[in-house]
C-alpha positions in Angstrom: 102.4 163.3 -6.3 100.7 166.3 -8.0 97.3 166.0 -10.0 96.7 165.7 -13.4 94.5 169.2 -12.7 97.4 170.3 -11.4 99.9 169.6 -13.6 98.0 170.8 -16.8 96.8 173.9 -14.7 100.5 174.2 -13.9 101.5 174.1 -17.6 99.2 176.3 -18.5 99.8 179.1 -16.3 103.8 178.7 -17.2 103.4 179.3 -20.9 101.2 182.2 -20.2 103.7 183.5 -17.9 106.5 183.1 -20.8 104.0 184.9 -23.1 103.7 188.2 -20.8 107.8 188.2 -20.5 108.3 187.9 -24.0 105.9 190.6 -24.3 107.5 192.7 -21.4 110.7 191.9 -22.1 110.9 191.5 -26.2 108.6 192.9 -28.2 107.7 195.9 -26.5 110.7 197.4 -24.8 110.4 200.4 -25.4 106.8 203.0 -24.9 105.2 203.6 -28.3 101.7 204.4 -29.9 100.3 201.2 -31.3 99.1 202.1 -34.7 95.9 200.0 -36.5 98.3 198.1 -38.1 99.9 196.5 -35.1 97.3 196.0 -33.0 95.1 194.0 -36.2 98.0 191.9 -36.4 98.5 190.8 -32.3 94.9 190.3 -32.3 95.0 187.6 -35.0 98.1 186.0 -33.2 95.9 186.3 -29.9 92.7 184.6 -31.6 95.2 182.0 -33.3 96.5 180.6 -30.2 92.8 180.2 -28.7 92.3 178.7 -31.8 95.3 176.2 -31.1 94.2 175.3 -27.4 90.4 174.8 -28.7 92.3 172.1 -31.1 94.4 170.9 -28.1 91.1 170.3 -25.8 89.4 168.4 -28.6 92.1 165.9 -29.1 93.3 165.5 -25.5 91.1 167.6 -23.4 90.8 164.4 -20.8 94.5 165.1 -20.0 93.1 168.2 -17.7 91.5 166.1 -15.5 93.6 162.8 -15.6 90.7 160.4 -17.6 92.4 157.1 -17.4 88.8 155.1 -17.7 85.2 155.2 -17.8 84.4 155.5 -14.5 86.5 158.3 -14.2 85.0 159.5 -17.6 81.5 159.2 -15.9 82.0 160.9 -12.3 83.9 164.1 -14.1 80.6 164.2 -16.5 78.3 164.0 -14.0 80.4 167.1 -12.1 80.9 169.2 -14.7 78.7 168.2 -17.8 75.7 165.8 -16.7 73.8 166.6 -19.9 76.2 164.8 -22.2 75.6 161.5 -23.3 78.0 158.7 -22.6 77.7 155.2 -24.5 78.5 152.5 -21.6 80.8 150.0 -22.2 82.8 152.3 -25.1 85.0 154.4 -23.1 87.4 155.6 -26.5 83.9 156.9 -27.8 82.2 158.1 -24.7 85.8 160.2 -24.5 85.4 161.2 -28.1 82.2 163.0 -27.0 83.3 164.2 -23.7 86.3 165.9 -25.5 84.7 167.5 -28.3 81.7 169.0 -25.7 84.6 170.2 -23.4 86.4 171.7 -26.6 82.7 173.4 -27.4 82.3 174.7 -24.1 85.9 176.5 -24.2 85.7 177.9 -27.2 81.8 179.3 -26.6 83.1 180.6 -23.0 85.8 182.1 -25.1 84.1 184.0 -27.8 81.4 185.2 -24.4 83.8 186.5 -22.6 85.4 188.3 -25.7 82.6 189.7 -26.6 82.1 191.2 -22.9 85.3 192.5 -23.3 84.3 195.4 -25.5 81.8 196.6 -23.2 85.1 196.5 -21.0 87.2 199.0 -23.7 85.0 201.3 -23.8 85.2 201.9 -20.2 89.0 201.7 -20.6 89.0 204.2 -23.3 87.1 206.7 -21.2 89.3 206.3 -18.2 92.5 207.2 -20.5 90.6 210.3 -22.0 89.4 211.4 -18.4 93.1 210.9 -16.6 95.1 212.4 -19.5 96.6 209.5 -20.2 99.5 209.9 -23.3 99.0 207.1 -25.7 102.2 205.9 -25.9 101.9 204.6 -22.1 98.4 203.3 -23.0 99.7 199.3 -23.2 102.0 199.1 -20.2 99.2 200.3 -18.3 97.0 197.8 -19.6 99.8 195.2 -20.1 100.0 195.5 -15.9 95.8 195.7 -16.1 95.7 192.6 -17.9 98.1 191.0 -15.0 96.3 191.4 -12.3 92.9 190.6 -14.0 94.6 187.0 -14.3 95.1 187.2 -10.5 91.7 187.9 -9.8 90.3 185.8 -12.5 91.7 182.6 -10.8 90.2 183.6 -7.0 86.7 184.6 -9.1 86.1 181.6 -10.9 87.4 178.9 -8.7 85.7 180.2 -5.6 82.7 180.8 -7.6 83.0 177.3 -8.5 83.2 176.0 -5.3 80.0 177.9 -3.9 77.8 176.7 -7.2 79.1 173.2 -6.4 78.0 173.6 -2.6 75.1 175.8 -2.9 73.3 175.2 -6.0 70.6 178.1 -6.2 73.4 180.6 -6.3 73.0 180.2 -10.0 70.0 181.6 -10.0 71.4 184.8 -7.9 73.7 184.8 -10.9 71.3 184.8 -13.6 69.3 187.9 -11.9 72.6 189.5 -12.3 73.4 189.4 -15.3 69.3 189.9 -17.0 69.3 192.9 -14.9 72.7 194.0 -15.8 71.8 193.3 -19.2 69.0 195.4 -19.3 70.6 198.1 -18.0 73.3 198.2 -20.9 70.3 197.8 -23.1 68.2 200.7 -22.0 71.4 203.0 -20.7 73.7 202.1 -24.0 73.2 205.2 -25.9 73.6 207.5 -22.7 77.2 209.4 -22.8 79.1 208.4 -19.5 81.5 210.7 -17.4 84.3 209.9 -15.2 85.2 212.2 -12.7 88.9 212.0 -11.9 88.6 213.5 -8.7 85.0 211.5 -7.5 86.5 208.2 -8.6 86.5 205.7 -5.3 89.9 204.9 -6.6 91.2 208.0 -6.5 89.5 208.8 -3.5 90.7 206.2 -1.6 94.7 206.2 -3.0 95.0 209.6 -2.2 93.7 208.9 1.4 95.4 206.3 2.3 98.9 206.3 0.2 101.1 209.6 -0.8 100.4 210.4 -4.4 102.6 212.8 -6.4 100.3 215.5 -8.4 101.5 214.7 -11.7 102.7 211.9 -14.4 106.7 211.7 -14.5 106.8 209.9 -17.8 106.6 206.4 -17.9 106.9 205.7 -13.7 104.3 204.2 -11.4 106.7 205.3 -8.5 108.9 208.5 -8.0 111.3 209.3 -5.2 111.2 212.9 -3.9 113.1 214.1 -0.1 113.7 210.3 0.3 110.1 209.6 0.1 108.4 207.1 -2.2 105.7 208.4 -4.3 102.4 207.1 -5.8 102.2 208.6 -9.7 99.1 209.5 -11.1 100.0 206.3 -13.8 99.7 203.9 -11.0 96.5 204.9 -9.7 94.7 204.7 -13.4 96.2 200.8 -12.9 94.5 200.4 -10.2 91.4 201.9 -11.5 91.8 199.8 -15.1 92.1 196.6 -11.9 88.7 198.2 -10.1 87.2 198.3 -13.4 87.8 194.7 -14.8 86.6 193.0 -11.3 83.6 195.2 -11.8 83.2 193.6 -15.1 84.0 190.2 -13.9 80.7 190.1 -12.0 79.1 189.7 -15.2 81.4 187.9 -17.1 82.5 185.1 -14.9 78.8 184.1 -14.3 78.2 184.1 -18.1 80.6 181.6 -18.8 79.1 179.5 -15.9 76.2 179.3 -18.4 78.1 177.8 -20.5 80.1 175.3 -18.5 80.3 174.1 -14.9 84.1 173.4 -15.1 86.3 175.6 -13.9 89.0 174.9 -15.6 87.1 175.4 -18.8 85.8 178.7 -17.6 89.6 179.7 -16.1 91.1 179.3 -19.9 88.5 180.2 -21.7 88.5 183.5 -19.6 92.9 184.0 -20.0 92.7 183.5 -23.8 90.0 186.2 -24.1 92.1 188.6 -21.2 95.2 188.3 -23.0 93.7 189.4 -26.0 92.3 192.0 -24.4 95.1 194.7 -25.2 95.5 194.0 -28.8 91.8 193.9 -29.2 91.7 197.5 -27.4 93.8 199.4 -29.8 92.2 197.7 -32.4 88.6 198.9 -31.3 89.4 201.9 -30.2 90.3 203.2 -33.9 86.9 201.9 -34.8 84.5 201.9 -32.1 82.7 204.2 -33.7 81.2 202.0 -36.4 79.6 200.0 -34.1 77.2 201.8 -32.8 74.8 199.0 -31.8 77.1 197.0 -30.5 76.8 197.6 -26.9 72.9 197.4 -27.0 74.0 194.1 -28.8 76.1 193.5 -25.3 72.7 194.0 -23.1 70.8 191.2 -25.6 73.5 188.8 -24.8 73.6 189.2 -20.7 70.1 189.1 -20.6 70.1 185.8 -23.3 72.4 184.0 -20.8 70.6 185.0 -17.5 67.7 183.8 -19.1 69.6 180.4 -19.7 70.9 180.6 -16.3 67.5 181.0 -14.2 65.6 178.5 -16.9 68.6 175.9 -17.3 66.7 173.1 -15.4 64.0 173.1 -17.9 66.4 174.2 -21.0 68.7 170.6 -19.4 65.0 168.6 -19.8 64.3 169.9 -23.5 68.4 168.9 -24.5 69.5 172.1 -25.1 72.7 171.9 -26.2 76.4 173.9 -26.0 76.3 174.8 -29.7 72.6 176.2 -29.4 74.7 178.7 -27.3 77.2 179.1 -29.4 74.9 180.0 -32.6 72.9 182.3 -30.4 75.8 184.4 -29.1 76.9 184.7 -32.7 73.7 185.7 -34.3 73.5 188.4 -31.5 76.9 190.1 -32.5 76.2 189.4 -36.1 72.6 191.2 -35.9 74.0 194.3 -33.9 77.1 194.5 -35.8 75.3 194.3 -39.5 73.0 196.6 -37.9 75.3 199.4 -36.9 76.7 199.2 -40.6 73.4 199.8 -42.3 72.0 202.2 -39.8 75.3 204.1 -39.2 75.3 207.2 -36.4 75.0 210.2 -38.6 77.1 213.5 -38.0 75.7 216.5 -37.6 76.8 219.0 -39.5 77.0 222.4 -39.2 74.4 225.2 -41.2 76.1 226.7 -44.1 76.2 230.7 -44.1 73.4 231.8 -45.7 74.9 234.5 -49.0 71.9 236.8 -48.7 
């Protein structure tokens, strides 16, 4: 007999799955630019589904782990969520409270790990404009990114789980991460970064390793030439789009830890905001440039969770709770965000001719 983890787990990952092929298979057939208009549009449907599962969670969130009483109620709180506050001998309320924390965790792991993502784009962006990427191939190359970040998300956060569950000061290792990580965004954020096509490890390591054909040959990752399968240059930005988001999911995966110890939690809250992901990119990148603080906003909020990470012993001792999370990571988007529209980057211009 399978688990209820299992089951729900098993649920989840097949309407996700029917999601991708619709998108594959139905709504984008065919390579095009996604205009402004598109892309606002797929990133409210995106956020209305995570929406939808946070409303799922809080009125049957004890089906992902199989909650049929209290003492099941009480050994999956003291796994996962020892600071919330059972009442003993009420298990309908105790699971009133256990559901609605669980439904806070996912949707404060959520809006983290959407809020990462930008920092994400605007590597993204930079690795279309260094590789020559045409725009009209920009969301099957991220459609297969976004794929294989689901793959790697799974191994990431259920491993990580396990080693935080057997080794308990590796949260600590996390939270020096992601304060020093922060800082660096902080201090680096307004530096103009490069990418090297021909330096990138990616690159470097494809074209030693695999046959690569010099050029793109429209839409393929693979070409055929003297009988003789062929790496395009399209694949390899895939791969480096899947080198990039594993290099992100250092940070992010451990932030979410911050916010919840259940992997599950972590797992959906981490799919909602990678699905997202594409819409959210074409939507940013016609904008990105209003936001000027944003990313220093970014640095604020690694360094804010770290923090939380390396002091949560204490932090457990004073009751700080989920929400106090929640309100912080919003006030720190809403700060640099207001910020970068009333201090916005001004253009130089260019010294008139003078007429005498």
């Amino acid at each position: 007999m399978f688990s209820n983890e299992v089951l729900f787990f098993g649920g989840f990952i097949l309407a996700i799955s029917v999601m991708l092929l619709l998108d594959l298979g139905v709504f984008n057939k065919k390579d095009h630019v996604v205009k402004f208009g598109e892309a606002a549009g797929w990133t409210v449907a995106w956020i209305a589904l995570a929406l939808v599962f946070y409303l799922i969670i809080n009125t049957h969130g004890d089906l992902v782990h199989g909650v049929d009483n209290y003492a099941q109620l009480e050994t999956i709180r003291d796994k996962y969520a020892p600071h919330v506050k059972l009442i003993p001998g009420d298990f309908a309320e105790s699971l009133e409270i256990y559901r609605k924390n669980m439904s806070l965790e996912f949707i404060t792991g959520y809006l983290l790990e959407y809020a990462l993502s930008v920092d994400n784009i605007f590597v993204i962006i930079l690795i279309f404009s260094s590789f020559g990427v045409r725009a009209k191939y920009y969301k099957k190359v991220l459609f297969w990114g976004v794929l294989g970040a689901i793959v790697m998300r799974f191994i990431f956060i259920f491993l990580g789980s396990a080693l935080m569950q057997r080794f308990e000061w590796i949260i600590y290792i996390f939270g020096l991460l992601l304060v020093y990580q922060g800082g660096k965004i902080f201090f680096e954020g307004g530096e103009d970064e490069k990418i090297d096509p021909a330096k990138h490890p990616v690159v470097k390591f494809t074209s030693k390793y695999f046959p690569v054909f010099p050029r793109y040959v429209r839409e393929h990752f693979f070409v055929k030439k003297a009988g003789k399968w062929l790496i395009t240059p399209l694949f390899v930005v895939v791969l480096i789009v899947e080198f990039t988001d594993l290099i992100f999911a250092v940070d992010s995966v451990p932030a979410v830890f911050s916010v919840t110890k259940d992997p599950y939690v972590v797992f959906f809250s981490n799919i909602f905001a990678i699905m997202g992901l594409r819409s959210m990119f074409f939507f940013l990148s016609n904008i990105m440039g209003l936001f000027r603080f944003l990313k220093y906003g970014l640095g604020v909020l690694l360094v804010f969770i770290g923090g939380k990470m390396l002091a949560h012993v204490y932090l457990d001792e004073l009751g700080f709770k989920t929400v106090y999370s929640l309100y912080v990571i919003l006030g720190i988007l809403a700060v640099s965000i207001l910020a970068s529209v009333i201090f916005p980057e001004k253009k130089e211009t260019e010294a008139l001719p003078s007429n005498t």
